[in-house]
Legacy VTK file of the C-alpha trace (Angstrom):
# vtk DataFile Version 3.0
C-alpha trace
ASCII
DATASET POLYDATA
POINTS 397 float
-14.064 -87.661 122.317
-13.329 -88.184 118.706
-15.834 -89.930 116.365
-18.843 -92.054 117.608
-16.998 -94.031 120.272
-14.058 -93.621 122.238
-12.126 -97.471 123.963
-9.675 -97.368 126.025
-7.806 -100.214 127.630
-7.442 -99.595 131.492
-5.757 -103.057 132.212
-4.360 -105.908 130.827
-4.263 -109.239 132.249
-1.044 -110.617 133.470
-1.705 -113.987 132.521
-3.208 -113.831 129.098
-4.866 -111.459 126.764
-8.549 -110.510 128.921
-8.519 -107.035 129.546
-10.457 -104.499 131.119
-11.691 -101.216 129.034
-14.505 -98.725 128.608
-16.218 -97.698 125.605
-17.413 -93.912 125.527
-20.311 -93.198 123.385
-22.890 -90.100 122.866
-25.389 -91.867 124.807
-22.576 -92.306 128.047
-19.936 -95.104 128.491
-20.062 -99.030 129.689
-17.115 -100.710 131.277
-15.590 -103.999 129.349
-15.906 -106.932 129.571
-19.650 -106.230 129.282
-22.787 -108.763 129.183
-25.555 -106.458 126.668
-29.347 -107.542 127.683
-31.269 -107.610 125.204
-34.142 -105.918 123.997
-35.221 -107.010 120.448
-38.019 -105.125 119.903
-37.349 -101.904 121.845
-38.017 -103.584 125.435
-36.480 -106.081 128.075
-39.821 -108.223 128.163
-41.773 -107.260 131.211
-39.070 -104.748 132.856
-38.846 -101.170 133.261
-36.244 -99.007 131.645
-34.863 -97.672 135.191
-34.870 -101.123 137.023
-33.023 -102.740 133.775
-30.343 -99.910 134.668
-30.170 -100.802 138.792
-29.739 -104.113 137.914
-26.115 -103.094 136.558
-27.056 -102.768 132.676
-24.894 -100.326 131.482
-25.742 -101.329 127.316
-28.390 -102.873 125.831
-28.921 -104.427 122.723
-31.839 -104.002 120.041
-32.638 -105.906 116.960
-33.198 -104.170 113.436
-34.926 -106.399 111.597
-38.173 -106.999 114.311
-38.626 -103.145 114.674
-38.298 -103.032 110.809
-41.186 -104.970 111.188
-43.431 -103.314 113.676
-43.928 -100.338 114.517
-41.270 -99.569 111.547
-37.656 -97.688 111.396
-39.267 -94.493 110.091
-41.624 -94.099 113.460
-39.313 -94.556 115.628
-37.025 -92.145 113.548
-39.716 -89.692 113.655
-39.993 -90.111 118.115
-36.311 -88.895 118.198
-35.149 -92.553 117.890
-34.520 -95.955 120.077
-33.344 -93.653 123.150
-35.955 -91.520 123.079
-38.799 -94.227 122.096
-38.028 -97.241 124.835
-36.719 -94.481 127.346
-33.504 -95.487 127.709
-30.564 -93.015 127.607
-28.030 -95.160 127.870
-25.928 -96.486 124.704
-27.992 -98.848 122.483
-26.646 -101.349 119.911
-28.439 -102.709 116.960
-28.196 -105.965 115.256
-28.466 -106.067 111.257
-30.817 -108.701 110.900
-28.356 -110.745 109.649
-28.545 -113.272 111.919
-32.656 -113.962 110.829
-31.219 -114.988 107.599
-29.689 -117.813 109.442
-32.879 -118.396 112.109
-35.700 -117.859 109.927
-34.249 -119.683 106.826
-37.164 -122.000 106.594
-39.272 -118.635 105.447
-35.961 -116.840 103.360
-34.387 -117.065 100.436
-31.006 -115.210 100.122
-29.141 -114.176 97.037
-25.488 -111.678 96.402
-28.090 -108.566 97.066
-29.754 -109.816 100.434
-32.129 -111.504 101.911
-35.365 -111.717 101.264
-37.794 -112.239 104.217
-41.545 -113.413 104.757
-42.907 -110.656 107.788
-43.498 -112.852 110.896
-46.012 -109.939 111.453
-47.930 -110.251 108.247
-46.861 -112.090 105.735
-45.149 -110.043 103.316
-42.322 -110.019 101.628
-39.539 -107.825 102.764
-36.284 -107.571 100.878
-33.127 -106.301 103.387
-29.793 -105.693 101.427
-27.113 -104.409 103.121
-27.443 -100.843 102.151
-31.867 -101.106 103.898
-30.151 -102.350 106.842
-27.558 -99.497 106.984
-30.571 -97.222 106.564
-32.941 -98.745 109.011
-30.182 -98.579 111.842
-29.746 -95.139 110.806
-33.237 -94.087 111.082
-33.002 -96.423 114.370
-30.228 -94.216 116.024
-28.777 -96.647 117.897
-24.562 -95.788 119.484
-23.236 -99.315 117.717
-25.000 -100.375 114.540
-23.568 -104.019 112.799
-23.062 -104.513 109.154
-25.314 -106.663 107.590
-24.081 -110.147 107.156
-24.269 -113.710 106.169
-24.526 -115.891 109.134
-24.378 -119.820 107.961
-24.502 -122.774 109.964
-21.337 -123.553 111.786
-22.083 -127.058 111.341
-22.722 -129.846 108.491
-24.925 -131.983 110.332
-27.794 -132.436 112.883
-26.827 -129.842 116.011
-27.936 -131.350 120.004
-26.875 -127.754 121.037
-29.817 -125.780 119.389
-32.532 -124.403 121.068
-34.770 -127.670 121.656
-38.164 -125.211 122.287
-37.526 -123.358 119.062
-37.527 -125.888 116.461
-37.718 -123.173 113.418
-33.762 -123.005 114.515
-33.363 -127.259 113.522
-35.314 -126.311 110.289
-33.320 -123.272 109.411
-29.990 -125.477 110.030
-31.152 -128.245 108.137
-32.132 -125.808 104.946
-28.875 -123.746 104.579
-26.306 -126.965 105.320
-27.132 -128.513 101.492
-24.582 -130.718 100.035
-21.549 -128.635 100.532
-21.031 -127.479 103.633
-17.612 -125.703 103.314
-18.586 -123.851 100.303
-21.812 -122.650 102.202
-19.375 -121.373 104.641
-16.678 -120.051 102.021
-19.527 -118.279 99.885
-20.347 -116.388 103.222
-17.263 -115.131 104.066
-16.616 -113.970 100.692
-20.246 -111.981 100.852
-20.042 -110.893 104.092
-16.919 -109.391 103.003
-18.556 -107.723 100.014
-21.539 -106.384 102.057
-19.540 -104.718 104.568
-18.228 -102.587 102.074
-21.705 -101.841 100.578
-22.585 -101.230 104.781
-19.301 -98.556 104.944
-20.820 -96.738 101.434
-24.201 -96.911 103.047
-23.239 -95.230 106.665
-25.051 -91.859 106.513
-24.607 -91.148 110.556
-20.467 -91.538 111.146
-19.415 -89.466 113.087
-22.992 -90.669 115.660
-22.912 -94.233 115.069
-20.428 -96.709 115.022
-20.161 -99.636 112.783
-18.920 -102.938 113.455
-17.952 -105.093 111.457
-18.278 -109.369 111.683
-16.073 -111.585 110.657
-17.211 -115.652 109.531
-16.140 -118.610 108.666
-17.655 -120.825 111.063
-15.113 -123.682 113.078
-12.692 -123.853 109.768
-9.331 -122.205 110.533
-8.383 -121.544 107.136
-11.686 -119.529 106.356
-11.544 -117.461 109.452
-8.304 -116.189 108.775
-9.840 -115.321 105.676
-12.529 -113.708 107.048
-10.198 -111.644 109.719
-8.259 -110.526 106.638
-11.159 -109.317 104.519
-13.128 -107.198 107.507
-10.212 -106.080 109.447
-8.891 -104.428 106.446
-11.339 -102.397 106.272
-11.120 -99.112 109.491
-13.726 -99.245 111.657
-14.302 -98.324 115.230
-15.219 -102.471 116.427
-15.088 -106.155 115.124
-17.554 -109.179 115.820
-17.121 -112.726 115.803
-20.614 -113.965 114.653
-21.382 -117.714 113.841
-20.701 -118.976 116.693
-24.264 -119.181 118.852
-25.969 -120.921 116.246
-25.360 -124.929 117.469
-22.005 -125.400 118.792
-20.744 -126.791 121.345
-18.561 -124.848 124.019
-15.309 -127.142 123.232
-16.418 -125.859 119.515
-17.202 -121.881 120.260
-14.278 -121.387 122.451
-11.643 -122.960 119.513
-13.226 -120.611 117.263
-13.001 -117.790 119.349
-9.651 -119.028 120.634
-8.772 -118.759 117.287
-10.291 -114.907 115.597
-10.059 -112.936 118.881
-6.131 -112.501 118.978
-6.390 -111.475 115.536
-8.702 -108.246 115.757
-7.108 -105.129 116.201
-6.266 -104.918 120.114
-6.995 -101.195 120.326
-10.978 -101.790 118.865
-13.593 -103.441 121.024
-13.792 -107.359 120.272
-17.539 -108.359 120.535
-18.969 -112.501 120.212
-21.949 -112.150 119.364
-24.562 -114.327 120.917
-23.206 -115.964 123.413
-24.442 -116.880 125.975
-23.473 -119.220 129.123
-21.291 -118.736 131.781
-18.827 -120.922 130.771
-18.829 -119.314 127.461
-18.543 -115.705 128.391
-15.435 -116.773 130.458
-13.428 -118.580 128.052
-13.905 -115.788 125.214
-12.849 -113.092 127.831
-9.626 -115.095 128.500
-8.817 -115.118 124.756
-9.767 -111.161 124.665
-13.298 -110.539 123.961
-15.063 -107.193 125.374
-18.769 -107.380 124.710
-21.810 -110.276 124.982
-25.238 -110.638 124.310
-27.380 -112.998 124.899
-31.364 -113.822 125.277
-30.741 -116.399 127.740
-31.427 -114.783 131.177
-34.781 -113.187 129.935
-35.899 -115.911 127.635
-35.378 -118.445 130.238
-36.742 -116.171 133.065
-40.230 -115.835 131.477
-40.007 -119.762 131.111
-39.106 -120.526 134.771
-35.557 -120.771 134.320
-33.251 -119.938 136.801
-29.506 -118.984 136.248
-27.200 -119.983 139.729
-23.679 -119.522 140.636
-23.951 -123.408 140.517
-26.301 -124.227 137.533
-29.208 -123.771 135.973
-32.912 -124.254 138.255
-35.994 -125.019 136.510
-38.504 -123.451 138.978
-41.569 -125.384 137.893
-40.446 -128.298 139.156
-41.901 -130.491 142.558
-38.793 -130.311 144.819
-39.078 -126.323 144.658
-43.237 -126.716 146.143
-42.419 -125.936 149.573
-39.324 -124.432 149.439
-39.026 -121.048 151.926
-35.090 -120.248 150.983
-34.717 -117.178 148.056
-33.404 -118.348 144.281
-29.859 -117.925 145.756
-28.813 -116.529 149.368
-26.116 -114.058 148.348
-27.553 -112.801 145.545
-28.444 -108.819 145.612
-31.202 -109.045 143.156
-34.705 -107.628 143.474
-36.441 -111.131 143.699
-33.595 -112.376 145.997
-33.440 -109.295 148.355
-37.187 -108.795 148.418
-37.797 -112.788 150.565
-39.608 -113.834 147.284
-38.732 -117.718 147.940
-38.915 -120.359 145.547
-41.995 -122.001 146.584
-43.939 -118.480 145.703
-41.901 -118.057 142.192
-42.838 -121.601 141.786
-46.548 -120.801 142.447
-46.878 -117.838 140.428
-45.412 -120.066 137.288
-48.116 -123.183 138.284
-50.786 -120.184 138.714
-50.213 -118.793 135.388
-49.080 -115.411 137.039
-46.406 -113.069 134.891
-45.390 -112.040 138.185
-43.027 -114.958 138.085
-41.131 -114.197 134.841
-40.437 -110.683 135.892
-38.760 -111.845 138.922
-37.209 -114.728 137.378
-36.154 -112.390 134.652
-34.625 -109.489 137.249
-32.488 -112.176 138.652
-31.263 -113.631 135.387
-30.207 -110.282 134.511
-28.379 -109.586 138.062
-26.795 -112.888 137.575
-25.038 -112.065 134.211
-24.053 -108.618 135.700
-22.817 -110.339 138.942
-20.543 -112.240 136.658
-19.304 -109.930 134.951
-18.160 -107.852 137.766
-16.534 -110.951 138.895
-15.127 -111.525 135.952
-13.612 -108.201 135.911
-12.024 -108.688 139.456
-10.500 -111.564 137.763
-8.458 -109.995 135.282
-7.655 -107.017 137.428
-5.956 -109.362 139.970
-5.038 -112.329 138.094
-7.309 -114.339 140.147
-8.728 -116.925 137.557
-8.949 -120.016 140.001
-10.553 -118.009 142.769
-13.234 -117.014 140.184
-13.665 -120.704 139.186
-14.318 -121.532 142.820
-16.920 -118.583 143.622
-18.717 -120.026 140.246
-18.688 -123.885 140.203
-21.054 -123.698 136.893
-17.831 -122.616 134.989
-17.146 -126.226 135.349
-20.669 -128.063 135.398
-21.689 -126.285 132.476
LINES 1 398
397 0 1 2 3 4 5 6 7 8 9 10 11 12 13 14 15 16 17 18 19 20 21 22 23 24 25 26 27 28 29 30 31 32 33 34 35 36 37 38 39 40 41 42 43 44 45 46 47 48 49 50 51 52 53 54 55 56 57 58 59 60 61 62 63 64 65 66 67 68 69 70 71 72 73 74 75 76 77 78 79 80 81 82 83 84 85 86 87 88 89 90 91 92 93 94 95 96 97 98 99 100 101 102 103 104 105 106 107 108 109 110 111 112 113 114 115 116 117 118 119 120 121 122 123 124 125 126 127 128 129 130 131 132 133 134 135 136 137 138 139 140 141 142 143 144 145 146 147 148 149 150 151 152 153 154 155 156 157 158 159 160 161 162 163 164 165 166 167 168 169 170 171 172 173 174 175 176 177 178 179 180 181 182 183 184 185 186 187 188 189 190 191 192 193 194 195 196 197 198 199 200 201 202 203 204 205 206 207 208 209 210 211 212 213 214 215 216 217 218 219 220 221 222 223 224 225 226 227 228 229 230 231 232 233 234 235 236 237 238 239 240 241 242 243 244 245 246 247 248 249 250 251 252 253 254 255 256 257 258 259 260 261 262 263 264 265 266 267 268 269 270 271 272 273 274 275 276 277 278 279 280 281 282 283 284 285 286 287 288 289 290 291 292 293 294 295 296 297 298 299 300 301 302 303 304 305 306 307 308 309 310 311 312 313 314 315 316 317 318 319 320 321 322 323 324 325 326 327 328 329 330 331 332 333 334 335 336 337 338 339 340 341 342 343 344 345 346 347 348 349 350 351 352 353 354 355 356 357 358 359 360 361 362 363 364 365 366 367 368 369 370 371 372 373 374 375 376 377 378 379 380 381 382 383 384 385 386 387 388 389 390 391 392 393 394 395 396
């Protein structure tokens, strides 16, 4: 293997541009498409190490800017790193913290040298250009590290699709639209584009770590062609489509994606980050995406959510109170092959028990993995409407 990670293309779809690959890296390889649990700051809330691997994990994903914040990039340099600090030996990618300048933009104020943050931990005031965030994921160690960018809204007014129990999101939205919406979005092409090459002069770990590179633009054509142009021009060993979980609608995500993902180099993985539902994942492997991340299946597992091959479960609820079947009958998953039914999940969540989001949060997990493996039978045998039919959510969500 030459340089920090190796991607190979093992089959191509014979009905579009999905293919199937896997990524080699120091840390070991994961098969593509891939869906990257994540672990923002150093853990997969509530689950081991090991039984995040059984569960099919083969990649996970850590966040830059929240262990900037606690316990600090320098510690965990000084433990061997984010392998050797969480336990987990398998590859690791880091986010920039680019994407908090779009989530926490009620508390931020961003300029052409960064962003500057109030700590969620403390209080203080925490500057992150693009060459600190370079230098944090070094310290960090991680296989993939992102360059830092600027993530605007994708839209100019009022979203329904963000997160309704995180309003912060609405307020950040509201703050960085202003008056002109596609200059907001022109401006952050143009300094994404300027930062990545500040990232590239930054990168002291090369031939370890390899850096991706995200292209903008949000849901106008014109400026994501612009954006391709700018970051694919520059070599690197991946691209990312970013600003595209932060409010959209799937009709909305999968144009945009329908759009930038033909456009990346086809030899380099093609990762959309943030996203997210079924439906989503689907429709961005069909147009040729490799990797995913999302916080759904835990986030929603520790809140009594339940991901289905036929929609989303909220287990809280009455109709569940004396119900003796598991979450879902063919599903292999710890909380599904152990009898747990949902009338005990339910329990543990009316009882107050964290019992309940572990499980919840093991089957989430499965579920995603499940899917992907599916999804990967798919392109292998050209078998789109069969996959459809094993996973009537692709349609209800």
């Amino acid at each position: 293997m030459t340089g920090p990670v190796r991607f190979e293309i093992e089959h191509t779809c014979a009905s579009g541009p999905s293919r199937l690959g896997r990524v080699e890296t120091l840390h070991g390889s994961f098969q593509t498409p891939v869906f990257m649990p994540v672990g923002t700051k150093g853990t997969i809330k509530g689950l081991l190490p090991a039984v995040v691997e059984d569960l099919g994990s083969e990649i996970i994903l850590n966040n830059a800017y929240h262990l900037l914040l606690r316990p600090g990039d320098e510690l965990v340099a000084s433990i061997g790193g984010v392998h050797s600090f969480m336990r987990w030996d398998r590859p690791i990618l880091t986010d920039s913290g680019g994407f908090q300048a779009w989530s926490m933009a009620d508390h931020n104020k961003l300029d052409d040298d960064g962003v500057t943050f109030k700590s969620i931990v403390d209080g203080a005031r925490i500057h992150l250009s693009p060459e600190r965030s370079i230098e944090i994921q070094n310290n960090l160690g991680a296989d993939i590290i992102m360059a830092f960018d600027d993530c605007p809204p994708s839209t100019s007014g009022p979203s329904d699709h963000i997160d309704a129990n995180r309003p912060s999101l609405g307020r950040a939205h509201q703050k960085q639209v202003g008056g002109d919406h596609r200059q907001r979005l022109a401006d952050a092409v143009d300094r994404t584009a300027r930062w990545l090459e500040r990232c590239v002069a930054a990168h002291r770990r090369p031939d370890e770590q390899a850096l991706f590179g995200i292209v903008q633009g949000g849901p106008d054509h014109d400026l994501r062609k612009r954006s391709i142009e700018q970051i694919t021009n520059i070599d690197l060993p991946g691209y990312a489509i970013g600003g595209v979980a932060v409010g959209e609608s799937s009709e909305l995500i999968a144009e945009v994606v329908g759009l930038t993902a033909p456009h990346l180099p086809a030899d380099r993985p093609r990762y959309l980050m943030g996203v997210g539902y079924e439906r989503d994942i689907v429709a961005a492997v069909r147009a040729g995406v490799d990797m995913f991340d999302c916080v759904l299946p835990t986030r929603n597992g520790r809140n009594g959510g339940v991901f289905t091959k036929t929609g989303r479960l909220q287990i809280r609820n009455a109709r569940f109170r004396e119900d003796p079947s598991p979450i879902e009958a063919d599903c292999d998953c710890p909380a599904c092959l152990g009898g747990f039914s949902r009338a005990y999940l339910r329990h543990l969540f009316m009882a107050g028990e964290m019992l309940g989001g572990i499980l919840l949060s093991l089957h989430n997990i499965r579920h995603f993995h499940r899917l992907m493996l599916d999804i990967r039978r798919a392109i292998r045998d050209d078998a789109w409407s069969s996959l459809a039919q094993a996973w009537p959510v692709l349609d209800a969500s």
